[in-house]
NUTIPA-706240 format. One record per residue (C-alpha): residue number from 1; residue in three letters; x, y, z. Coordinates in pm, 1 decimal. Layout:
<recs>
   pos   code          X          Y          Z
   NUM    ALA          X          Y          Z
...
</recs>
This chain:
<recs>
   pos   code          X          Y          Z
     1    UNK     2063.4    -6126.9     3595.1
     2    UNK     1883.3    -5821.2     3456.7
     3    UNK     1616.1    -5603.5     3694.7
     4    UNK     1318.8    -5773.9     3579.8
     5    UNK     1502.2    -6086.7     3734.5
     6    UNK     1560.0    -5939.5     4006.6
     7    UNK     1226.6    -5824.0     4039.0
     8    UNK     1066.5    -6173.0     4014.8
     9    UNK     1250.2    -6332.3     4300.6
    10    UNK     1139.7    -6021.2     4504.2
    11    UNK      801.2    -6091.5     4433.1
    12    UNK      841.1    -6456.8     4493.8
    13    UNK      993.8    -6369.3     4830.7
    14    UNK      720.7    -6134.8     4937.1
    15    UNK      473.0    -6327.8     4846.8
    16    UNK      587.0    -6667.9     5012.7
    17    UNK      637.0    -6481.8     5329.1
    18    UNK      256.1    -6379.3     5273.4
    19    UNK      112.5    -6745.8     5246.9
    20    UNK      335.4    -6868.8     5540.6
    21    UNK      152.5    -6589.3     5747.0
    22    UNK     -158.5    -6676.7     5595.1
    23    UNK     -104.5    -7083.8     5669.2
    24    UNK      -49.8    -6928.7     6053.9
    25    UNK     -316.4    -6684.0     6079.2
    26    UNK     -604.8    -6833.3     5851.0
    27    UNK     -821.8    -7102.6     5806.3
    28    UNK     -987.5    -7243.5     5450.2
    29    UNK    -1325.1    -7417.0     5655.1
    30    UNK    -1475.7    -7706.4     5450.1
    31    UNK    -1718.8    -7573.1     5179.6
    32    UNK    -2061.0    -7716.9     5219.5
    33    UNK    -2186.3    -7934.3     4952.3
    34    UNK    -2448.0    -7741.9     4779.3
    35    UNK    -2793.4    -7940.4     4694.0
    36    UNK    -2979.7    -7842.6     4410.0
    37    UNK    -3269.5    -7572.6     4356.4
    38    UNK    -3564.0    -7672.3     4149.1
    39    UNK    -3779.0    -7431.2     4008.9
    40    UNK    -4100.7    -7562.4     3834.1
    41    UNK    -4430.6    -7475.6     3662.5
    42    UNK    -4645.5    -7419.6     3379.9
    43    UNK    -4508.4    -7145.8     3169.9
    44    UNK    -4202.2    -6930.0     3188.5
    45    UNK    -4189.6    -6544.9     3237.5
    46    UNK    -3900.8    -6336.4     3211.0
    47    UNK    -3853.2    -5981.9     3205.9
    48    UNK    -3585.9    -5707.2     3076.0
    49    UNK    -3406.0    -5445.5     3180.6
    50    UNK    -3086.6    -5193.9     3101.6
    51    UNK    -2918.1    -4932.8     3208.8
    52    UNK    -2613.7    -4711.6     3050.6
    53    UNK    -2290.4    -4725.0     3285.7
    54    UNK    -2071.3    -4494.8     3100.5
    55    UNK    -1881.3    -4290.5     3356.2
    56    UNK    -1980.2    -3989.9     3482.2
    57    UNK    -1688.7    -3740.3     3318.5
    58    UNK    -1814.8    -3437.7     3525.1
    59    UNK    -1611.2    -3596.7     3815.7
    60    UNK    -1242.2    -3502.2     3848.0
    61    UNK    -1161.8    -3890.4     3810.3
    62    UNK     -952.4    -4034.5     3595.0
    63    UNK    -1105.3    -4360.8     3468.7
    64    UNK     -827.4    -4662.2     3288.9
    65    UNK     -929.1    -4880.5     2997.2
    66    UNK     -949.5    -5209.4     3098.9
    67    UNK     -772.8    -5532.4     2924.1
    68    UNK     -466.7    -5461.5     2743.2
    69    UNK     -186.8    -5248.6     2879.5
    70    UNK     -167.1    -5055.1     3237.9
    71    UNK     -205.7    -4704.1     3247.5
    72    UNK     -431.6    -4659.4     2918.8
    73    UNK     -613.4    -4314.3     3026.9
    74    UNK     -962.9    -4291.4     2890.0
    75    UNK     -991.3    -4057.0     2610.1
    76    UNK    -1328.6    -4017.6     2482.5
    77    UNK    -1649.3    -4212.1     2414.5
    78    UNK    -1671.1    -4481.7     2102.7
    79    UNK    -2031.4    -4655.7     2223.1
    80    UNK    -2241.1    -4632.2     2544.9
    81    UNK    -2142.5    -4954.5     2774.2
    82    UNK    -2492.6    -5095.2     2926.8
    83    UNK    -2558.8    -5296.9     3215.5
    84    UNK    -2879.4    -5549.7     3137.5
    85    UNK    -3072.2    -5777.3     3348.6
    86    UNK    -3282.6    -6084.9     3288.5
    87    UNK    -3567.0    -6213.8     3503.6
    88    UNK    -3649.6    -6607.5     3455.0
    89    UNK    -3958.2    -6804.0     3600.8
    90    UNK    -4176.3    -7030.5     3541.8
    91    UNK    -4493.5    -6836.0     3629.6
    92    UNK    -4472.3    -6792.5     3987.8
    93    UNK    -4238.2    -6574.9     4213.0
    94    UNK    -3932.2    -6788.1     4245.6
    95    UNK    -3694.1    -6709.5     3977.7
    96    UNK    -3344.5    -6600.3     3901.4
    97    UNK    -3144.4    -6299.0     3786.2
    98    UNK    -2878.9    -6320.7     3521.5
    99    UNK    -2709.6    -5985.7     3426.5
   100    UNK    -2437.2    -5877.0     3200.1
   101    UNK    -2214.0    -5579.6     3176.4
   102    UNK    -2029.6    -5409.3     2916.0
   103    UNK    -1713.4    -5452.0     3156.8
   104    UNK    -1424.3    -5637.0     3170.5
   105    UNK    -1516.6    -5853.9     3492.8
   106    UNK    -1562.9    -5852.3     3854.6
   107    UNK    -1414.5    -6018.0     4142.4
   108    UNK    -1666.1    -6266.9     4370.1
   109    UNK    -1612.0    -6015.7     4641.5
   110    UNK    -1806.9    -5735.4     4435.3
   111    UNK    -2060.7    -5968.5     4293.1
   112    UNK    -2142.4    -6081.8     4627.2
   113    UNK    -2180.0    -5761.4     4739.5
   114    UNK    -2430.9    -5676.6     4461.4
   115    UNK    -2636.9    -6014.7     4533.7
   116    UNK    -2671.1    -5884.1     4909.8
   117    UNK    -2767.5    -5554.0     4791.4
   118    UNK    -3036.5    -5738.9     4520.6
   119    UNK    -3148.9    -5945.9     4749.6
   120    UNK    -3206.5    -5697.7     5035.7
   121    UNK    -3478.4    -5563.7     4817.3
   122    UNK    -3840.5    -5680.1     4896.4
   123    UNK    -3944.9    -5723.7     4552.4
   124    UNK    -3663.7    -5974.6     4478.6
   125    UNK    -3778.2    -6189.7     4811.2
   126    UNK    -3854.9    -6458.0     4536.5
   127    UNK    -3470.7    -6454.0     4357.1
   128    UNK    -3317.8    -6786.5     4436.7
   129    UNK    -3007.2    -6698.0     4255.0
   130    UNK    -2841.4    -6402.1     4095.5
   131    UNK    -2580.1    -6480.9     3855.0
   132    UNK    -2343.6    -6192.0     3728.8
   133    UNK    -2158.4    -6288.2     3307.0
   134    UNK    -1951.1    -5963.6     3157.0
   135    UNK    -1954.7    -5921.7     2813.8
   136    UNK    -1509.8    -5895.1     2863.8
   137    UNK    -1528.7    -5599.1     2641.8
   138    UNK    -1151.6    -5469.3     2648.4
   139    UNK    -1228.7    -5116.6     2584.0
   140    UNK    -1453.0    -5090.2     2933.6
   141    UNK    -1383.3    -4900.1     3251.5
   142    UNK    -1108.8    -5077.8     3452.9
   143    UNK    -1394.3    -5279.9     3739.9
   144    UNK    -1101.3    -5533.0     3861.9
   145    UNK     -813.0    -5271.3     3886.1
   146    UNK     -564.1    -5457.7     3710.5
   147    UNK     -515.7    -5148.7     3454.2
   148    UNK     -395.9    -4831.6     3661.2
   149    UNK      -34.3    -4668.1     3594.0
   150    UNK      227.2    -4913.7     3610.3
   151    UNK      560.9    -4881.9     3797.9
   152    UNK      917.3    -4988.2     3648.5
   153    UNK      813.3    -5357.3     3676.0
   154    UNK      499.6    -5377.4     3505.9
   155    UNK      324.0    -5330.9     3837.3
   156    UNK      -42.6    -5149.6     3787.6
   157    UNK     -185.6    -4950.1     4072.4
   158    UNK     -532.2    -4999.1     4139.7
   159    UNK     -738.4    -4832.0     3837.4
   160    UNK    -1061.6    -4890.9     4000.9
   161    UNK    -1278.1    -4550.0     4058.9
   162    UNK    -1491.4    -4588.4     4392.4
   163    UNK    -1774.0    -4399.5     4244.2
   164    UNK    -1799.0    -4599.0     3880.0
   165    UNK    -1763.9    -4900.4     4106.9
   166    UNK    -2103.1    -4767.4     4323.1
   167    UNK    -2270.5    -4691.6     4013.8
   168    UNK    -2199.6    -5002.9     3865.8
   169    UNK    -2349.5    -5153.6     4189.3
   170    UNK    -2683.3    -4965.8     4191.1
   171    UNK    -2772.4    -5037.2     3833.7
   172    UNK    -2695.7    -5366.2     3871.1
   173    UNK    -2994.7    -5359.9     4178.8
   174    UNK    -3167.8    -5082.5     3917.2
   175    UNK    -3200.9    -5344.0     3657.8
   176    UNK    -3268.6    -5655.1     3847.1
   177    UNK    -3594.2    -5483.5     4004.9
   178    UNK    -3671.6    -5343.4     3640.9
   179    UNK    -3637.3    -5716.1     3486.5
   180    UNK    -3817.4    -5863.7     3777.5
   181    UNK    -4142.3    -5568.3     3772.7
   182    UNK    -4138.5    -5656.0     3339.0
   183    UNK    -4162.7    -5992.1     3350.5
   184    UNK    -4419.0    -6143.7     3091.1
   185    UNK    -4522.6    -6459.9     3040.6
   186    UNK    -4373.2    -6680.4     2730.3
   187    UNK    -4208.0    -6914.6     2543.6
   188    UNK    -3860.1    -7001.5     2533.3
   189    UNK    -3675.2    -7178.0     2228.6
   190    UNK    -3326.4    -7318.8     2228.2
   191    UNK    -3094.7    -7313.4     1899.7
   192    UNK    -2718.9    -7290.8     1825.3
   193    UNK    -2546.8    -7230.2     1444.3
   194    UNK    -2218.1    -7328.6     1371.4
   195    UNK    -1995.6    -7019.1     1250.6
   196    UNK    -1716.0    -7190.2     1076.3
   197    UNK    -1416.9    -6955.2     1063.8
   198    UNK    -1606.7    -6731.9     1315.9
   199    UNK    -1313.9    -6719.6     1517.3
   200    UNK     -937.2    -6664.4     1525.4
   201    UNK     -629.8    -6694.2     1760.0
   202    UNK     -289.1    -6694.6     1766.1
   203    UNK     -239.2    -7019.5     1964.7
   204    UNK     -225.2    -7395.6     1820.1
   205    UNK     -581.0    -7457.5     1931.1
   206    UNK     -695.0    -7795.4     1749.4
   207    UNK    -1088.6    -7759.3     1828.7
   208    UNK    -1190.6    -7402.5     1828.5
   209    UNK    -1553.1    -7457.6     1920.1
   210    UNK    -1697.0    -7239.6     1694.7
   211    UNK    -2079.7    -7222.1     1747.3
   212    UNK    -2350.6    -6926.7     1836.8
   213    UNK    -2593.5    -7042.5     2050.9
   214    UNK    -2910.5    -6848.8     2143.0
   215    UNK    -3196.6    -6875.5     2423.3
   216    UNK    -3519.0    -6713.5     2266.5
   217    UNK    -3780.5    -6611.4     2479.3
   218    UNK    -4121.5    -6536.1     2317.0
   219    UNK    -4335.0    -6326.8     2492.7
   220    UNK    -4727.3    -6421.1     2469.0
   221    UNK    -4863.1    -6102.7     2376.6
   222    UNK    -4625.8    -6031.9     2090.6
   223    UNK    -4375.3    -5745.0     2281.9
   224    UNK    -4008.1    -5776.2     2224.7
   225    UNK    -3817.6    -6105.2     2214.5
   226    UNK    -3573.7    -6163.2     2466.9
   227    UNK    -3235.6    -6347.1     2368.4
   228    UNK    -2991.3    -6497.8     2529.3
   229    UNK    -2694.6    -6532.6     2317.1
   230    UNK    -2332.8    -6669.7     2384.2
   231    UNK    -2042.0    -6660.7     2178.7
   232    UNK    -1665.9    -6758.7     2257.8
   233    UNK    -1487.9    -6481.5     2110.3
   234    UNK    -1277.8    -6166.4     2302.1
   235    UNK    -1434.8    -5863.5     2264.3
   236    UNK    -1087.1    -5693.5     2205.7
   237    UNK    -1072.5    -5604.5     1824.8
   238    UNK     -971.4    -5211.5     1913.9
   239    UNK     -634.2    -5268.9     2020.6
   240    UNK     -395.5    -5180.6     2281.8
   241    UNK     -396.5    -4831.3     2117.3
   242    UNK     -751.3    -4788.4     2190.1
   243    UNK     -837.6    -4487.9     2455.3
   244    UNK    -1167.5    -4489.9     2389.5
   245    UNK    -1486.5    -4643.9     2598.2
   246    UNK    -1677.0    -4908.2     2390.7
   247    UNK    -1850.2    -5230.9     2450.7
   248    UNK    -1659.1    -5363.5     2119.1
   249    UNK    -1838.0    -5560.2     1860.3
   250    UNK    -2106.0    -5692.0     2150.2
   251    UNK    -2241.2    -5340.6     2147.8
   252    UNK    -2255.1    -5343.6     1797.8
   253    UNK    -2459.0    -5668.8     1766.1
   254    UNK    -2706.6    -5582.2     2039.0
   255    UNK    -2836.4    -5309.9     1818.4
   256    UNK    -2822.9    -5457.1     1488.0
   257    UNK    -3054.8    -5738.5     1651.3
   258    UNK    -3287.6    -5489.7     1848.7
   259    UNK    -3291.2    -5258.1     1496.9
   260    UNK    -3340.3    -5585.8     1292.9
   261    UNK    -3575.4    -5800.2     1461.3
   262    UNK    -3663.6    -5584.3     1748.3
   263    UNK    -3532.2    -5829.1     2045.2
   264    UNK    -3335.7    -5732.8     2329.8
   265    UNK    -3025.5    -5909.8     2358.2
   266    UNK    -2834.5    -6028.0     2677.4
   267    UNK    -2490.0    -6150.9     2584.1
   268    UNK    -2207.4    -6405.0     2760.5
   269    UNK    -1872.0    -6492.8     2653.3
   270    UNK    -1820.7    -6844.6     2620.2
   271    UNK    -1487.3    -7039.0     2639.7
   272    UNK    -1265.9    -6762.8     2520.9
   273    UNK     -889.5    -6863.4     2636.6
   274    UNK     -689.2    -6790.2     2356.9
   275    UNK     -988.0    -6676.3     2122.3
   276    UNK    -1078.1    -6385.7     1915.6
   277    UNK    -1370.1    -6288.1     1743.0
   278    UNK    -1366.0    -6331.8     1384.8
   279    UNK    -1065.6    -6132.7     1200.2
   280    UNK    -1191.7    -5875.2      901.7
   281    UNK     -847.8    -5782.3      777.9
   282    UNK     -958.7    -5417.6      856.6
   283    UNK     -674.4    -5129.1      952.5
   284    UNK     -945.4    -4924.0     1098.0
   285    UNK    -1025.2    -5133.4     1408.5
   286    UNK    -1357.2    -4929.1     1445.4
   287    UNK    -1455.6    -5077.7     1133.3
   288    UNK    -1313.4    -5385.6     1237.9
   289    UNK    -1558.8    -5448.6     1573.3
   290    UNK    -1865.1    -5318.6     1353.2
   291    UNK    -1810.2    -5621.7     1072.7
   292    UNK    -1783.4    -5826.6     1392.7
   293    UNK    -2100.9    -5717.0     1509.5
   294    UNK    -2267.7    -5758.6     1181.6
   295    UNK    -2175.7    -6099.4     1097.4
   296    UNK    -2243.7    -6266.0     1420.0
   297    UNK    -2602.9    -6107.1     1432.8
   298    UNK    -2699.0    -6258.8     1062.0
   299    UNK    -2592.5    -6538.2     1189.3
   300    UNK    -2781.4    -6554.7     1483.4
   301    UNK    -3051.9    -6454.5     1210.5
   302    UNK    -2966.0    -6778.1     1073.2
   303    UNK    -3107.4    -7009.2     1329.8
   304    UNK    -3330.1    -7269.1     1211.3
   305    UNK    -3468.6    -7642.0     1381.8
   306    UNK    -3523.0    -7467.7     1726.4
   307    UNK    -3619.4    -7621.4     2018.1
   308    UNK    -3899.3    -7545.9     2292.7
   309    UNK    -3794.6    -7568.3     2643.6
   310    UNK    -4003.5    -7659.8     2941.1
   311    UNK    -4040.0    -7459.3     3208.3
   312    UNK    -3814.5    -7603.1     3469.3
   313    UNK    -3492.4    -7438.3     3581.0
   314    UNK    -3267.2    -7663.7     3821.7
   315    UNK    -2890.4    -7511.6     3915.2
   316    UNK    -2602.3    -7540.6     4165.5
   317    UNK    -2403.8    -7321.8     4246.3
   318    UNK    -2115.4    -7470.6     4448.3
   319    UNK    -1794.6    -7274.2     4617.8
   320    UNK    -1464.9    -7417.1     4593.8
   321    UNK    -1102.2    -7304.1     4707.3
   322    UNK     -881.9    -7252.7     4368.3
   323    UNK     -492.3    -7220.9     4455.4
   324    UNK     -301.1    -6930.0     4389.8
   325    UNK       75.1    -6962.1     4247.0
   326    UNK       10.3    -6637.6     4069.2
   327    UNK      298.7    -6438.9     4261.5
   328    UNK      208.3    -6103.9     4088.3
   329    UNK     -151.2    -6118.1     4112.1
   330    UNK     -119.9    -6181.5     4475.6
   331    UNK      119.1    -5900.6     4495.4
   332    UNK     -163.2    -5728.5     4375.6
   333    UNK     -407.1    -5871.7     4610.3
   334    UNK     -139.5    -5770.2     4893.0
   335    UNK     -145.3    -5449.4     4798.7
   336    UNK     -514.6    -5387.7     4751.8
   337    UNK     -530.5    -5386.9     4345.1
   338    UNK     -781.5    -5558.1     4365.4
   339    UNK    -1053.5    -5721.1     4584.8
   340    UNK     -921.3    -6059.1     4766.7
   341    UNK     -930.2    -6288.6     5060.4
   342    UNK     -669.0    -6522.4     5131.9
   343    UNK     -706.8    -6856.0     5251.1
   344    UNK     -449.0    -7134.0     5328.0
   345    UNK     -372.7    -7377.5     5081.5
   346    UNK     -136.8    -7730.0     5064.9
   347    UNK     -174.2    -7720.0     4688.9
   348    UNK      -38.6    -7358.5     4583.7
   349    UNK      320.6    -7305.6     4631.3
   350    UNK      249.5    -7021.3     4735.1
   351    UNK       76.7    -7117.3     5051.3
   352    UNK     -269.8    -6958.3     4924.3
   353    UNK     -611.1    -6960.7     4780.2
   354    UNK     -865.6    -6830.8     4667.7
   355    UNK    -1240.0    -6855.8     4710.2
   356    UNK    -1453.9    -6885.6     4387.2
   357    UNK    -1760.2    -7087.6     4235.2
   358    UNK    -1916.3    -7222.2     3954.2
   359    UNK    -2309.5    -7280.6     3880.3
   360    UNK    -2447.1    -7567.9     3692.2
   361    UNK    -2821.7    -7539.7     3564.5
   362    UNK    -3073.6    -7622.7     3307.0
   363    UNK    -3344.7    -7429.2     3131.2
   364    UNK    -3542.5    -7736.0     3012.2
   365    UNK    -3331.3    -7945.9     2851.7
   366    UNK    -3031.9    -7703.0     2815.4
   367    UNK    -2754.3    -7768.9     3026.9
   368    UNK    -2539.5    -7478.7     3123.2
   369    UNK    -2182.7    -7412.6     3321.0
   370    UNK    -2128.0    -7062.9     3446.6
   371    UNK    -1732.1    -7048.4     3496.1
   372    UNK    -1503.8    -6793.7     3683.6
   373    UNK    -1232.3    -6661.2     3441.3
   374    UNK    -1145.8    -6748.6     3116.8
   375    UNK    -1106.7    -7079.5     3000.9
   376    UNK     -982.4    -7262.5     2704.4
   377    UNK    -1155.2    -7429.5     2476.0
   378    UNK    -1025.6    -7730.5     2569.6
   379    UNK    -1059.8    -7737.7     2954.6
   380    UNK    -1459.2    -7747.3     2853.6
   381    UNK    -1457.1    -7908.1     2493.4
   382    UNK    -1206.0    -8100.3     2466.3
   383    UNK     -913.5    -8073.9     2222.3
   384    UNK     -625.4    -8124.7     2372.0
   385    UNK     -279.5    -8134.3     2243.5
   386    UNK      -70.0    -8509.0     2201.6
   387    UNK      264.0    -8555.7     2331.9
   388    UNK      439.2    -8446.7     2030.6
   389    UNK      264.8    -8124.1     1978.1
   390    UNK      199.4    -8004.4     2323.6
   391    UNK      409.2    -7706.4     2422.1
   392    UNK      558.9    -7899.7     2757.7
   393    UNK      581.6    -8247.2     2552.4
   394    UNK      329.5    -8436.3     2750.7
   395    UNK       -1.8    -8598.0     2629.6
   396    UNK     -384.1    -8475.3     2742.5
   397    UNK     -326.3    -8769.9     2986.1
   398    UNK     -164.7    -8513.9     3231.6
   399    UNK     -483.5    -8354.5     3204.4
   400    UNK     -825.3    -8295.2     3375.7
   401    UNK    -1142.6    -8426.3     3186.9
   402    UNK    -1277.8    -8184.3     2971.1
   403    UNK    -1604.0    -8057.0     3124.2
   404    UNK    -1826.5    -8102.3     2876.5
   405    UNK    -1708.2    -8512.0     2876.9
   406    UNK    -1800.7    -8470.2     3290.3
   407    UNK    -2160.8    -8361.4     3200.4
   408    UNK    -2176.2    -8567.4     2948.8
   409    UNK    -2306.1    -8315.8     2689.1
   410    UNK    -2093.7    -8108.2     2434.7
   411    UNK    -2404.8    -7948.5     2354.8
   412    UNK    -2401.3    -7759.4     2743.9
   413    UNK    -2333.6    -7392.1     2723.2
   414    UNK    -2073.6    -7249.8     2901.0
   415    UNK    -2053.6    -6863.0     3025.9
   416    UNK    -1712.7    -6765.5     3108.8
   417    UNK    -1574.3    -6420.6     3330.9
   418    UNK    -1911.9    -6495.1     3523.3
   419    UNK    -1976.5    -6436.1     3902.5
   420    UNK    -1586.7    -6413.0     3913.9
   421    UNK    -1256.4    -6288.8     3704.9
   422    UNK    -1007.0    -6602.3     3839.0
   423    UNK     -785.2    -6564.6     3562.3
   424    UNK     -722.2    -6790.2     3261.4
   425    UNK     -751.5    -7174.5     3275.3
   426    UNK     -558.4    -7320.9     3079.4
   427    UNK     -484.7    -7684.3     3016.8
   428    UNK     -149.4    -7811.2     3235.5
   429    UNK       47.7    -8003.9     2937.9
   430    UNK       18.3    -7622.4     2728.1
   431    UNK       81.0    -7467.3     3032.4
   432    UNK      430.9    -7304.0     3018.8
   433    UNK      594.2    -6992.5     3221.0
   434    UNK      903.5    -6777.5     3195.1
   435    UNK     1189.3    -6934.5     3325.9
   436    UNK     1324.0    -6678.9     3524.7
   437    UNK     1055.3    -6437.1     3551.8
   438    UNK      690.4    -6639.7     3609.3
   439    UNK      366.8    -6426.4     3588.5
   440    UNK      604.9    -6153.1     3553.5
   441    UNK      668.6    -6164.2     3195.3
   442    UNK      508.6    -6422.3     2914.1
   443    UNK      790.1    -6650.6     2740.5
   444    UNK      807.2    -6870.6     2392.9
   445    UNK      827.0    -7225.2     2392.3
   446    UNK      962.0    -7496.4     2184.8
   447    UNK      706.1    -7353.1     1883.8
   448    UNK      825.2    -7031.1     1926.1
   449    UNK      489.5    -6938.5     2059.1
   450    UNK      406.0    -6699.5     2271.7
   451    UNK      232.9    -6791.7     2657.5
   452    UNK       66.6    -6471.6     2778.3
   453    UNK     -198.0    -6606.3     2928.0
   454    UNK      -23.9    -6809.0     3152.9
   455    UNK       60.5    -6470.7     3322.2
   456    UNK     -260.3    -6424.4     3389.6
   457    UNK     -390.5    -6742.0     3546.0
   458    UNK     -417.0    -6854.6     3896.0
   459    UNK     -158.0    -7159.6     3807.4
   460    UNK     -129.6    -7486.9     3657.2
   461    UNK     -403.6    -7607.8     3860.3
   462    UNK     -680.2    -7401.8     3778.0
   463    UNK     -834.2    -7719.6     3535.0
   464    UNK     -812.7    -7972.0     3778.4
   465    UNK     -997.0    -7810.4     4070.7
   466    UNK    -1242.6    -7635.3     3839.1
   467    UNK    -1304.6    -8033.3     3687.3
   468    UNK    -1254.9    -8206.3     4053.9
   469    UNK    -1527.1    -7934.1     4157.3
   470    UNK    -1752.8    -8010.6     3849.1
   471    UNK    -1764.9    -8369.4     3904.1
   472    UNK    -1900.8    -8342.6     4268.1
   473    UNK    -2180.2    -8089.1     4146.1
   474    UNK    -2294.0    -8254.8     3847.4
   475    UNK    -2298.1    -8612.8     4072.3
   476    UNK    -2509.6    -8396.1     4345.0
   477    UNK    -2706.3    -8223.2     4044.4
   478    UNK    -2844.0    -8612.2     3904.0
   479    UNK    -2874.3    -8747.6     4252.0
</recs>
């Protein structure tokens, strides 16, 4: 048994002992079914706002890239990182805000602390929901702090800096009051290209769901388009060598699109487990996120046989408890990492949970599913693996229903890493761990493929209770 062995059962140990206190101490109340919120009238309005969030460097702080190993000291600047906010209405003060970051994610904690600091504000009395996507860039500010120094075991320390963290927080407010004070009134039209071989990754992924999709909102008096645009790709194309602050190729894109057709651009990752934006071949990765950039903004150029919406916008957004059997990110938790509450749970092995959410809604016609985490194609699409090319050797039957089958729409939109980072989901029968060292250290399996992102998931259960969760809203969301 080698230290790393060693290691895991400690961390298995500790962390039991933590969700037997937590099964005495705590208590996981029942989670309110939440009804749906209608917003309707004759035209919509939306506004637009952004704000740069690069660090401030004249602080003696040291600030961590976020997203690929621990301890990655930022270097220098590559692109400015933005924060931008959307207002939506449909012409009269009752609307929502939907923001994106150039960061790698939040926790619910934080975003819930920056609804109840948007919401405080009198001129957002109107917002009946504030919704929080990150673009996932993997050359952003560690916001989650997964990515401090690491110990002999791979542990980080918390690479979260309290005063980019504040920052982050009043821009966030900053732009929301900005969107909501620019809102004009508009047109919005719905389209979606396919981008065959617009993607890449290096697992056995049969469906790959490789499509663009963009919301385009027409202002009346001619001023700037707004888009909404969603693609399931990383944004991690620099490397793990990277020390440099960038949004990655979604920076890029936002200004090829403002320079070429003079829109501004809010941007979501989609289902991204396992995925990768389109590979260039290039050695210089700087090159490599810029062809990136360029090709998915033609193609958004591409868009034909749009779609108007009416304006009517109808969401959920509905809190669930999602088991932890994570044992080093609730080390982490334990030891403040990152922001987390525990609550008891009869489902983890671990003992705990987690409280998270997800929000169903429609613009018109378009359906959409804001997700916590990242999630595989094929916990949303569908896609799964048979029995004889599965990693564990089971069929999809083991398997929750893909999410887009539960809404009943493949066309729906989905917006991963948004109002929460819970980890990946990925789906249970390709769901394999180290044998002796779980969510310490990935492992191969009967391919001879690797499993990182089992690592970083919540568990095997993440589908299931993200799907069980789904079905409720979307029967409470046609009721």
């Amino acid at each position: 048994m080698d230290i790393m062995d060693l290691a895991s059962k400690g961390i298995v140990k500790i962390t039991k002992n933590f969700g037997k206190k937590i099964q005495r101490t705590s208590t996981a109340y029942p989670l309110p079914d939440a009804k749906p919120v209608v917003i309707t009238g004759k035209k919509f309005r939306a506004g637009f706002a952004k704000e740069e969030i690069r660090p401030d460097l004249s602080l003696d702080r040291t600030y961590y890239i976020a997203g690929h190993g621990s301890g990655h000291v930022m270097e220098g600047t590559l692109s400015p990182v933005y924060i931008h906010a959307m207002w939506l209405d449909t012409g009269n003060d009752e609307g929502i805000i939907w923001i994106s970051a150039d960061i790698v994610g939040l926790t619910n904690i934080e975003v819930n602390k920056i609804r109840e600091m948007i919401l405080s504000r009198p001129e957002m009395k109107g917002c009946k929901a504030v919704n929080f996507s990150c673009t996932h860039s993997h050359s952003g500010v560690d916001t989650l702090g997964y990515w401090g120094k690491a110990n002999l075991v791979s542990i980080p320390s918390d690479g979260k800096v309290p005063e980019y963290m504040e920052m982050l927080y009043k821009k966030a407010v900053k732009v929301s009051v900005e969107a909501y004070n620019n809102r004009k009134e508009g047109s919005i039209f719905n389209g979606r290209i396919a981008i065959e071989d617009g993607l890449s990754t290096g697992r056995r992924l049969p469906d790959r769901h490789e499509f663009l999709t963009r919301l385009r909102f027409v202002p009346a008096d001619g001023s700037h388009e707004i888009w909404l645009m969603n693609i399931g790709a990383h944004p991690n194309s620099l490397g793990g060598g990277n020390r440099l602050l960038s949004g990655e190729y979604p920076y890029f894109m936002r200004e090829r699109i403002k320079e070429e057709k003079g829109a501004e651009v809010i941007f979501g990752i989609g289902a991204i487990g396992g995925m990768d934006a389109k590979d260039f071949g290039n050695e210089d990765r700087i090159e490599e996120i810029k062809c990136q950039a360029k090709y998915y903004a033609e193609k958004s150029f591409e868009i034909a046989d749009e779609k108007e919406l009416q304006p009517e916008i109808k969401f959920i957004c509905q809190q669930f408890y999602l088991p932890v059997d994570n044992n080093v990110l609730l080390l982490l938790a334990m030891r403040g990492t990152m922001s987390f509450k525990a609550f008891p749970s009869n489902c983890s092995e671990l003992g705990v949970a987690m409280k998270t959410e997800i929000t169903y809604m429609t613009i018109g016609s378009q359906k959409f599913l804001l997700l916590p985490g990242e999630n595989f194609v094929s916990t949303v699409y569908g896609g799964f693996m048979d029995a004889e090319n599965s990693t564990t050797g089971k069929g999809p039957e083991v398997n929750a229903l893909p999410l887009a089958d539960i809404a009943g729409d493949h066309e729906m939109i989905a917006f991963g890493v948004t109002n929460d980072m819970a980890g990946y989901c990925v789906p249970m029968n390709d769901f394999v761990l180290h044998p002796t060292q779980p969510y310490l250290n990935s492992t191969r399996d009967r391919f001879d493929e690797n499993h990182y992102h089992e690592t970083n998931s919540m568990g095997p259960l993440t589908h299931k209770f993200i799907a069980d969760t789904f079905e409720k809203v979307v029967k409470n969301f046609n009721a």
